[in-house]
LUMBAKOL-297164 format. One record per residue (C-alpha): residue in one letter; x, z, y. Coordinates in steps of 0.5 Angstrom, whole numbers, padded with zeros to 4 digits, always signed. Each point is the difference from the previous one (the first is absolute). Example, Ala and Ser with C-alpha at 12.3 -4.5 7.8 and 13.67 -1.06 7.14 Angstrom:
<nodes>
a+0025+0016-0009 s+0002-0002+0007 
</nodes>
This chain:
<nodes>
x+0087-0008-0090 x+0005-0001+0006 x+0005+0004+0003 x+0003+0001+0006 x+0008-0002+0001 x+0008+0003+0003 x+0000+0002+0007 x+0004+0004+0004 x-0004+0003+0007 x+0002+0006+0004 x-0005+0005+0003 x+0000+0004+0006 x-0005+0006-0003 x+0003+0000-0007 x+0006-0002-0005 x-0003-0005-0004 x+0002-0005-0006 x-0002-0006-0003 x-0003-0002-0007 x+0003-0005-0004 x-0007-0003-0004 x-0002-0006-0004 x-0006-0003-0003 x+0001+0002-0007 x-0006+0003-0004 x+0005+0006-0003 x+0003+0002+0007 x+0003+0007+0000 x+0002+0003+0007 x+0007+0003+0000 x-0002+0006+0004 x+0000+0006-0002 x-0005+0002+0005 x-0006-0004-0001 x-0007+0004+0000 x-0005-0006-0002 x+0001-0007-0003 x-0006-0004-0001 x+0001-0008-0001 x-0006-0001-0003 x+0002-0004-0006 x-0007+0003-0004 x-0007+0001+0002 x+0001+0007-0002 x+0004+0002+0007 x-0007+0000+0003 x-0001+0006-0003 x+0005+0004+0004 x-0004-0002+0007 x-0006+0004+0002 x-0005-0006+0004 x-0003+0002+0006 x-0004-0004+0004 x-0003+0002+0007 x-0006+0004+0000 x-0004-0005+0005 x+0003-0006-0003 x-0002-0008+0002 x+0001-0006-0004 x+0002+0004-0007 x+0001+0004-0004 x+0008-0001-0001 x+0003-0005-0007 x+0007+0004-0001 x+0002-0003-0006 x+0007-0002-0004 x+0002-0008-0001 x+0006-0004-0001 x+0004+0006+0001 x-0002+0001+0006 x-0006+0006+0002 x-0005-0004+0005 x-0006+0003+0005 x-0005-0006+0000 x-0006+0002+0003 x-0001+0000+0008 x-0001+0006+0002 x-0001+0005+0006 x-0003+0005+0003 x-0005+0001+0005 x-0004-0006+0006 x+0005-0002+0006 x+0002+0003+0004 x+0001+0006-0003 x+0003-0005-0006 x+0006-0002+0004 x+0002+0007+0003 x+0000+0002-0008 x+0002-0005-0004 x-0003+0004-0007 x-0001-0003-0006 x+0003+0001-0007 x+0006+0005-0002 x+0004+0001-0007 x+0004+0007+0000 x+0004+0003-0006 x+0006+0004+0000 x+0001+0008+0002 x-0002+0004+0004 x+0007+0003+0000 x+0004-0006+0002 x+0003+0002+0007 x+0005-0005+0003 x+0002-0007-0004 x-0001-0007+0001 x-0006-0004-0002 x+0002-0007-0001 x-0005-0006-0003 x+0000-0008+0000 x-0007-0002+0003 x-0003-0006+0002 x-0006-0002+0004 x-0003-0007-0001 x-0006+0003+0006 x+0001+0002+0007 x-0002+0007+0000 x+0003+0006-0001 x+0004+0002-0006 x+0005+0006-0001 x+0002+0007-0002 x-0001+0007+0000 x+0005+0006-0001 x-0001+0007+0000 x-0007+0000-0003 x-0004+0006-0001 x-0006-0003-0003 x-0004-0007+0003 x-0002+0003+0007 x+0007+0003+0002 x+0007-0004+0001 x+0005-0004+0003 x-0001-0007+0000 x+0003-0008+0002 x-0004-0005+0002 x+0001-0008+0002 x-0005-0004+0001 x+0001-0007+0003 x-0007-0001+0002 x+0001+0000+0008 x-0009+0000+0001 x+0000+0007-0006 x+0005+0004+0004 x-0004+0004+0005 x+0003+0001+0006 x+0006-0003-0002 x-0002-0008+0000 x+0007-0002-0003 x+0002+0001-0008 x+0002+0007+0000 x+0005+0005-0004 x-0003+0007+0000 x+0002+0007-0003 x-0006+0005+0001 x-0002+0007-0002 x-0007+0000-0005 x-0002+0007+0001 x-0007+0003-0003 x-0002-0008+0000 x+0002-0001+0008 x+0006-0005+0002 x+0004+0001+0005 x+0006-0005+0002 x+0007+0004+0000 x+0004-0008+0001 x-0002-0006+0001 x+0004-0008+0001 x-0003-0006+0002 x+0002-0006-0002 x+0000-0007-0001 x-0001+0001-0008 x-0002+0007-0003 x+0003-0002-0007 x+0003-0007-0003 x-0004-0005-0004 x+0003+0000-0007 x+0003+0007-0003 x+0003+0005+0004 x+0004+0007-0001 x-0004+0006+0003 x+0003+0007+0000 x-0001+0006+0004 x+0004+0005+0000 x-0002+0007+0002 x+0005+0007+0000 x-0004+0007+0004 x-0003-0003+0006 x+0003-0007+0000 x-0003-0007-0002 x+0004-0006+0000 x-0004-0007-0003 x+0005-0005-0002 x-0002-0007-0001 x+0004-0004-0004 x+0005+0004+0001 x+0001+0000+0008 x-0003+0007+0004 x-0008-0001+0003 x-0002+0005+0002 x+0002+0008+0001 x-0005+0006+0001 x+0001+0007+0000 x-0007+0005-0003 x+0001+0006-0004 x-0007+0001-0002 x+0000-0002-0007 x+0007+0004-0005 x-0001-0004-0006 x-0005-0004-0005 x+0000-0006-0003 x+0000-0007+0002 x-0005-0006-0001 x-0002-0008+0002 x-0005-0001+0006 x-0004-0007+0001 x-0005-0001+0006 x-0005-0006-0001 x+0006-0004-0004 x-0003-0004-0006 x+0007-0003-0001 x+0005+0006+0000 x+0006+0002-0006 x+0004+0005-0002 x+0006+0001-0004 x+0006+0003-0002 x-0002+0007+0003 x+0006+0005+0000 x+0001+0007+0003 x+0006+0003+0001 x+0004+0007+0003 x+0006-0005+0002 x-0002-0004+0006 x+0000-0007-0004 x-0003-0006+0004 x-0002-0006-0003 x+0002-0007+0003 x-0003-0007+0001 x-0003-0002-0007 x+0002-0006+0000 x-0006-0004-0003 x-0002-0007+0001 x-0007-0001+0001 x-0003-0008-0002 x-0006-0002+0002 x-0001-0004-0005 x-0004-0009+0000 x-0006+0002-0004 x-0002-0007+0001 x+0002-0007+0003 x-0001+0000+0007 x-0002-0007+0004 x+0004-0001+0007 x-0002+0003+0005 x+0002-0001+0008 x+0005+0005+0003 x+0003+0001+0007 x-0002-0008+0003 x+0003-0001+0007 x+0001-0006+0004 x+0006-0003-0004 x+0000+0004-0007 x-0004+0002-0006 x+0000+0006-0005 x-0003-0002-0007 x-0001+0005-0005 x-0002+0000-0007 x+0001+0004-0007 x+0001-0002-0007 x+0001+0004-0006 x+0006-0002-0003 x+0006-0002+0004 x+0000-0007+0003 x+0004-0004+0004 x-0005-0002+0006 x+0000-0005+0005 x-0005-0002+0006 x+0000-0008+0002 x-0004+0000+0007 x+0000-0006+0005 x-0005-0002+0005 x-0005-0005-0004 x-0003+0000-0007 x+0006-0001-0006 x+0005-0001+0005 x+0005+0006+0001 x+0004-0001+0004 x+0003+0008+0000 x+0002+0004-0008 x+0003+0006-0001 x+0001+0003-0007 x+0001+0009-0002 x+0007+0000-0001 x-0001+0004-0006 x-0006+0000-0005 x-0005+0006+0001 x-0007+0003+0000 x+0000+0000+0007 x+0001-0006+0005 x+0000+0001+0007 x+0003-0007+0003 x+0000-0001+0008 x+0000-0008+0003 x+0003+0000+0007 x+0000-0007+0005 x-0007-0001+0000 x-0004-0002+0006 x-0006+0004+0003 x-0006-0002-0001 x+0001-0005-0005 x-0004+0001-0007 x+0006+0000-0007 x-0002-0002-0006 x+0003+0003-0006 x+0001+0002-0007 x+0003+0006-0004 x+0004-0001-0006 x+0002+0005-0006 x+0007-0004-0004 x-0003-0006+0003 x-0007-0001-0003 x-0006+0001+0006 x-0003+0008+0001 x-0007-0002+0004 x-0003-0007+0003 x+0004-0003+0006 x-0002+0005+0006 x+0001+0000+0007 x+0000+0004+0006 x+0001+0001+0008 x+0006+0002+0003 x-0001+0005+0006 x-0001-0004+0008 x+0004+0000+0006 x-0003+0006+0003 x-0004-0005+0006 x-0004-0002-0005 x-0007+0004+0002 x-0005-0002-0006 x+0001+0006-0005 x-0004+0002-0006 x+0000+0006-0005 x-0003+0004-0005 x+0000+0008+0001 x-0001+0003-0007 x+0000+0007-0002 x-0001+0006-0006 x+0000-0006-0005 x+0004+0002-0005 x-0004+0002-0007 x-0001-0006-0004 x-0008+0002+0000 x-0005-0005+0001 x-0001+0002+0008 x+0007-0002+0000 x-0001-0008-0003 x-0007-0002+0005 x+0004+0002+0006 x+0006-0004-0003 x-0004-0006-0002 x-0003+0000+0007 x+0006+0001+0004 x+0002-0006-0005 x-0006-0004+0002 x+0001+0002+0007 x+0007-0003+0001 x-0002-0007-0004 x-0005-0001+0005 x+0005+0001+0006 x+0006+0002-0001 x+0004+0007+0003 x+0007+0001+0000 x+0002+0006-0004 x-0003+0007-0001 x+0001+0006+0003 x-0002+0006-0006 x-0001+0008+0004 x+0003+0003-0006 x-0002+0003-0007 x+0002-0007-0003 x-0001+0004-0006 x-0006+0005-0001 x+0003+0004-0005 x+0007+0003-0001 x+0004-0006+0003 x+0004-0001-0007 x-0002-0008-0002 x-0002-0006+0005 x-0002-0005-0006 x-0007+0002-0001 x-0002+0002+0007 x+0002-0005+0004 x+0004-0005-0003 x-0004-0003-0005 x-0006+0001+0005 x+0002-0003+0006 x+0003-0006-0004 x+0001-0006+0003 x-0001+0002+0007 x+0007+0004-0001 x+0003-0006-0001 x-0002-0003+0007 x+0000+0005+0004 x+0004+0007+0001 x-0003+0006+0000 x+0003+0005+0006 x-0001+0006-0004 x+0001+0008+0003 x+0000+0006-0004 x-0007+0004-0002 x+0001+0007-0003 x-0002-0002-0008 x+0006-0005+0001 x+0005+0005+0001 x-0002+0005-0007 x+0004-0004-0004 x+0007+0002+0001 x-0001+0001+0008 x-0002-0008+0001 x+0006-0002-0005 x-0004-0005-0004 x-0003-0003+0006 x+0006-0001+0004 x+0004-0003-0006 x-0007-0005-0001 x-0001-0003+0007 x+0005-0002+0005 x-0001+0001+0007 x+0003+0000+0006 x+0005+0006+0002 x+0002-0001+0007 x+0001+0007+0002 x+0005+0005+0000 x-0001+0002-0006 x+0000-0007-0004 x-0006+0003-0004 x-0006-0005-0001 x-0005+0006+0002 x+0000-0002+0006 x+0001-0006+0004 x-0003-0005+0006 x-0001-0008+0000 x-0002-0005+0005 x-0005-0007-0003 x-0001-0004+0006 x-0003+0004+0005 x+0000+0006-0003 x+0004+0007-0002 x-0001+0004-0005 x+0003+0008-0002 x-0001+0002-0007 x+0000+0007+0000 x+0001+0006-0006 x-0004+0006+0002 x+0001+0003-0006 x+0007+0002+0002 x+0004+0003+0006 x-0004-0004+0007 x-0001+0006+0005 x+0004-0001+0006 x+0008+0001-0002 x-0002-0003-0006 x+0005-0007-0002 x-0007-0003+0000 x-0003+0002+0006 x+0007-0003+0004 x-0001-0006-0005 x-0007-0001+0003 x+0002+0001+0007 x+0006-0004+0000 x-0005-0006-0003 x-0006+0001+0005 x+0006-0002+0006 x+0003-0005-0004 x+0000-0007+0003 x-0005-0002-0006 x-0004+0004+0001 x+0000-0001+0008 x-0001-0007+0000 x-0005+0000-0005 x-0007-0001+0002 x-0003+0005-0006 x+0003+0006-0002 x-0002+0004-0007 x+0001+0005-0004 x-0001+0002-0007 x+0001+0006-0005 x-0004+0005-0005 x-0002+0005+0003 x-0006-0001+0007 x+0000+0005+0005 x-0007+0001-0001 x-0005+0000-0005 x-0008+0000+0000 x+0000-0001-0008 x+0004+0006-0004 x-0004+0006+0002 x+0006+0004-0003 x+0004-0003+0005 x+0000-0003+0007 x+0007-0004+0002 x+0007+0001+0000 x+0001+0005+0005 x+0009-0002+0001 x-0003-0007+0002 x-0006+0003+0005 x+0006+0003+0003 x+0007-0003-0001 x-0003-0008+0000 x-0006+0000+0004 x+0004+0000+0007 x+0004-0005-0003 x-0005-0005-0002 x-0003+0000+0006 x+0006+0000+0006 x+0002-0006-0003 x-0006-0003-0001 x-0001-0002-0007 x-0007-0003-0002 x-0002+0002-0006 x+0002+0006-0006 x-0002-0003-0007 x+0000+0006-0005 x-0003+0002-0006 x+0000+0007-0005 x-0007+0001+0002 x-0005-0005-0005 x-0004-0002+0006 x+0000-0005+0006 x+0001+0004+0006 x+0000-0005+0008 x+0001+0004+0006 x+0004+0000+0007 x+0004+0005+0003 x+0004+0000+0006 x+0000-0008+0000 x+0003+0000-0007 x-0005-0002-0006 x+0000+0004-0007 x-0002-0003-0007 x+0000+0003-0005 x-0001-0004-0006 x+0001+0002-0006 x-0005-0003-0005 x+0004-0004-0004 x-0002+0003-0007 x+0000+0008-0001 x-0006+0004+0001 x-0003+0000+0006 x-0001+0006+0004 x-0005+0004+0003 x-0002+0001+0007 x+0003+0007+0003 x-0001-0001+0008 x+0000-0003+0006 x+0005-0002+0005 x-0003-0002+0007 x+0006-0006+0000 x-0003-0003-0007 x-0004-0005+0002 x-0002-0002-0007 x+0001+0002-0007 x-0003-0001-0006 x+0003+0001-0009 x+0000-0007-0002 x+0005-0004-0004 x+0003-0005+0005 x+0007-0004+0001 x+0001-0001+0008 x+0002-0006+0003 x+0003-0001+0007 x+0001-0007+0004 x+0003-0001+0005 x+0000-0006+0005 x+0003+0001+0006 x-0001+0006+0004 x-0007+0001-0003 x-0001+0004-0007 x-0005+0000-0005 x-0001+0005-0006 x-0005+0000-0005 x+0000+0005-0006 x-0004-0004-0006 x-0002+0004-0008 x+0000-0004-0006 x-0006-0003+0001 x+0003-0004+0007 x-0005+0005+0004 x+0004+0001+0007 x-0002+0008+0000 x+0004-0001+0008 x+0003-0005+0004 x+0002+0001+0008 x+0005-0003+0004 x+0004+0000+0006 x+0004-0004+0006 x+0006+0002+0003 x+0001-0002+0008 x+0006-0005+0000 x+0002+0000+0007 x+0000-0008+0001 x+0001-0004+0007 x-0007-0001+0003 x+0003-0005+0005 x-0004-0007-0004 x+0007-0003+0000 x+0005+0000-0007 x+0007+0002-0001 x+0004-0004+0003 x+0002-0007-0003 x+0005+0000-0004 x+0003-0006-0004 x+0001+0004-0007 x-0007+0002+0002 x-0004-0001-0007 x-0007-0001+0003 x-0002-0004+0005 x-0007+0001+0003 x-0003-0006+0003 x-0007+0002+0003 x-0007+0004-0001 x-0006-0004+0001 x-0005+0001+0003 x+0002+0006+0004 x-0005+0004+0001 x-0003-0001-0007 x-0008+0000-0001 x+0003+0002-0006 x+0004-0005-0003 x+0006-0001+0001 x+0007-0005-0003 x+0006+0003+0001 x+0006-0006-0001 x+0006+0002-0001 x+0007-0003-0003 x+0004+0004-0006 x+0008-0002-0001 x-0001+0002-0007 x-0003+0002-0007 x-0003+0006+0002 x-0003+0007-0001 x-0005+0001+0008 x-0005+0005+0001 x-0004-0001+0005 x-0005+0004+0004 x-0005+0003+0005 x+0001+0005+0004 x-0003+0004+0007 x+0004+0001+0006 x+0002+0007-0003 x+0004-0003-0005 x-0005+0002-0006 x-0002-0005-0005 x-0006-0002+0000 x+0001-0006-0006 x+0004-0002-0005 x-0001-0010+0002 x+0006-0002-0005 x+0005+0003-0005 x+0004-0004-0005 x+0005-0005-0001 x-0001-0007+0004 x+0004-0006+0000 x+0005-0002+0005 x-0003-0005+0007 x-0007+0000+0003 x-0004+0005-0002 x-0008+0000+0003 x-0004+0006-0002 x-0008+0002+0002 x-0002+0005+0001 x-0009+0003+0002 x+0000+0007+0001 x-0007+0000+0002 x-0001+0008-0001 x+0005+0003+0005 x-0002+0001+0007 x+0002-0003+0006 x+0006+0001+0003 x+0007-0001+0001 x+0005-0001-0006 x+0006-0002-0003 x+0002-0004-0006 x+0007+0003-0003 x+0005-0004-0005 x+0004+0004-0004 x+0005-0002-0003 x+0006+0005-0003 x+0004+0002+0006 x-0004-0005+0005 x-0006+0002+0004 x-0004-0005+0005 x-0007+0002+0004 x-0005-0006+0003 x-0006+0003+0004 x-0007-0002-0002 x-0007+0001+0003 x-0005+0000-0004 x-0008+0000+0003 x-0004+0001-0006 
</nodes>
């Protein structure tokens, strides 16, 4: 049992007062004026509320049921098919009370470990007349609204009607939190935590009881129930939540720029933790240590180079965690060779989930990617615990590459995302400083992360994060520019439902005005591939839950197909290639693209300079029938692309990437199979570009 705490507010409608309250199992108001107080202490109190479930109900019945002092509603369930389902937001309600109770204050404690609806009711007459507040923080549920919103409405012979509503950032707080509603004559005022939300004038209903509400909430809590004639307004509860180490947890990398680390690993007892890292095997030549011993270590390694490989160790009071492990650092942003993984859905600890693992692992051991992007539901269930989802399965490979994560809907349930915040840390360079959206740039390439289960319309803070992201200088001078987040636009496999309309409307434009490539998302189980407006769209959401069936067809998806898949992207220069591969290392889809990259076709090189890193000598014999040996000189050790290219500036084959050793340097070359025409071989080598034309006769 939690109470709530001393405040002192003012109201524009009503002279009001605070309560004094504590946690204590034998609290006793001092009000005189108290109508109802239910702090369910005993199983016995459910026998003072009247269950009634929605007359066309979906995933039920309800579980209302008394545990730890707290009554809880534990089933998910709700009232009838979209889209009437997101215009009603019906599910199960509890009344008690009488029916002569007129003007009071109706207080109660709840909390929500699932994003959707919860709330109260005043004034009932019986289960399809009554007053109401609903929250609900689930932005994809609230119909029209298209952000978490604040609702007092009018349920009148079964029909709702909205008589005040908030949008807003967050509709309740996670953890516990204070919710009154006050209602004298025709005036409505709804408090939480003790400020004013919202105020409505109806004069439809006098009197009646009062009772608790949930929508599609599996994770919804009540306590400390009061009714009172006096206007009486609970404050803030002040209730810490732990989200508590189930289980040691091995490093994983965080945050990796081109010149620092994150590492992060949790143990079950309080340890005093350090990292030991440096550039070669056992010799570390960097260490940090936590300042105080604890269960969650987090520690960040600055004054690294780019693109260097680190070996380190983790240790709990001294004595090694894990196996020596290492990672990359991020590249400067010239470097033009990138690979990553794309995962989606994946979070269910189920069988499905290990053989798309297993087979991303045997895919990066046979050639290497840089990190993982993950379109969101990171966890398939209710968000609540990471260990059994995703860090035991995605071992070892989360010690050696980041996961750039983006927020799923599921991964919001427990405590609006709390759990996956305090578990991951991720960029937060946004206004906001929130860790549920964020951009990055590796090597050629930029990336948004996006949340679409929060505020993201035009007007929104997101929305203006992702316009000033789309003109920033990262993102201008990068060859790639991708976006990633939960929710497609479009969806071929869920015949309930065909896309995010607020992202049809509101991110569209912008995707395609400043020209990104490509939109990775997942939520509907399948693999979708389609172009639109030049902007290309994968839904790929095949990591782990169960697959969707197909419900419709959009002109622009070019294929689609239910199927367990990791997706995987690389990038060489100004051509990408994708390939979605299943457990069994299928490719079920691959396509490709190359960008035109404006270069001069005049056959000379830039300029000579003497800092000039390559020298090129000569390309013989020119023309070519169809061998050909470029020579050419290297001041350094270094990383060099080569290619060919036609005279648009298209690539039409890769020659040579990889480290090579300073000095002469003689490579050959027969490309037999290309049709005869004028060419241009192209060094590529950070910020340095040179084009030699050649003439193959074939």
């Amino acid at each position: 049992m939690v109470l709530g705490s001393n405040g002192d507010h003012s109201s524009s409608h009503s002279p009001k007062t605070s309560i004094v309250l504590a946690e204590h199992p034998s609290f006793v108001p001092t009000a005189d004026s108290v109508l109802f107080l239910d702090t369910f202490d005993t199983p016995l109190s459910l026998q003072m509320w009247s269950i009634y479930d929605h007359d066309d109900p979906r995933s039920g019945p309800s579980n209302w049921v008394i545990e730890n002092g707290r009554l809880r509603q534990k089933s998910n369930i709700w009232g009838y098919d979209p889209p009437r389902e997101f215009e009603d937001h019906m599910g199960t309600i509890a009344l008690t009370g009488e029916q002569d109770w007129s003007d009071y204050t109706f207080n109660a404690i709840l909390r929500s470990t699932d994003n959707d609806g919860i709330g109260l009711i005043v004034r009932a007459v019986d289960e399809n007349n009554y007053y109401r507040i609903l929250l609900m923080n689930d932005a994809g549920n609230s119909g029209s609204a298209n952000s978490p919103i604040q609702r007092i409405q009018k349920i009148e012979n079964g029909l709702v009607t909205t008589l005040a509503e908030a949008k807003v950032s967050e509709a309740f707080p996670s953890g516990f939190f204070a919710l009154t509603i006050d209602i004298r004559g025709a005036e409505i005022t709804i408090y939480l935590d003790g400020e004013e939300i919202l105020f409505a004038k109806d004069e439809t209903f006098t009197q009646g009881g009062i009772g608790l509400l949930t929508y599609a909430n599996s994770g919804a809590y009540f306590d400390n129930v009061q009714v009172s004639y006096d206007y009486t307004v609970f404050d803030a509860p002040n209730i810490e939540i732990v989200y508590p180490v189930l289980q040691e947890r091995d490093p994983y990398i965080q945050r990796p720029t081109q010149h620092s680390v994150g590492i992060a690993w949790r143990t079950l007892q309080e340890t005093q933790g350090s990292i030991h890292l440096g550039p070669e095997k056992g010799n570390y030549t960097f260490e940090k240590a936590s300042p105080v011993p604890t269960k969650k270590h987090y520690l960040e390694i600055d004054g690294l180079e780019p693109d260097t490989r680190y070996f380190y160790i983790v240790k709990n009071n001294g004595v090694d965690m894990v196996e020596e492990r290492s990672f990359v650092t991020a590249p400067t942003h010239e470097k033009d060779d990138v690979s990553f993984f794309i995962l989606g859905d994946s979070g269910t600890g189920n069988q499905n989930q290990i053989a798309v693992s297993d087979r991303m692992k045997a895919n990066h051991g046979e050639k290497s990617v840089d990190f993982l992007i993950h379109v969101g539901d990171v966890h398939q269930g209710d968000g609540s615990s990471y260990d059994d989802i995703y860090f035991d399965i995605y071992q070892p490979l989360l010690g050696e590459l980041n996961f750039y994560l983006s927020v799923g809907n599921h991964d919001t349930y427990t405590d609006n995302t709390a759990p996956y915040l305090d578990d991951f840390y991720l960029p937060n360079n946004n206004a906001e400083k929130t860790e549920r959206y964020y951009s990055f740039r590796w090597g050629n390439a930029f990336f948004i992360a996006l949340d679409s289960n929060i505020p993201m319309q035009e007007g929104s803070k997101q929305y203006q994060f992702l316009v000033e992201q789309l003109q920033s200088e990262d993102a201008q001078t990068a060859t790639w520019k991708f976006a990633f987040f939960h929710h497609p636009p479009y969806s071929e496999f869920w015949p309930a439902w065909a896309g995010d309309p607020t992202v049809r409307q509101d991110w569209l434009p912008l995707f395609e005005q400043y020209k990104v490539d490509v939109v990775f998302n997942g939520h509907t189980h399948s693999y979708e591939y389609g172009i639109l407006n030049d902007v290309r769209y994968v839904v790929t959401g095949g990591g782990g839950g169960g697959l969707d069936t197909f419900g419709r067809d959009f002109d622009h998806v070019l294929y689609s197909v239910a199927s367990f898949h990791v997706s995987r992207v690389d990038i060489q220069g100004n051509r990408l290639s994708f390939e979605a591969i299943n457990p069994e290392g299928e490719k079920i889809h691959t396509w490709s693209v190359q960008k035109k990259i404006p270069t001069s076709m005049d056959g000379s090189q830039k300029p000579p300079h003497t800092s000039s890193p390559i020298t090129v000598s000569k390309i013989y014999p020119n023309p070519s029938n169809p061998d050909f040996t470029i020579e050419y000189d290297l001041v350094n050790t270094m990383y060099l692309n080569i290619e060919l290219i036609n005279t648009q500036g298209q690539r039409v084959d890769h020659l040579y990437s990889g480290f090579q050793q300073k000095g002469r340097q003689l490579l050959s070359v027969s490309r037999p199979n290309l049709a005869s025409g004028t060419y241009f071989v192209r060094f590529l080598h950070q910020s340095n570009q040179f084009t030699f034309p050649i003439t193959l006769v074939n």
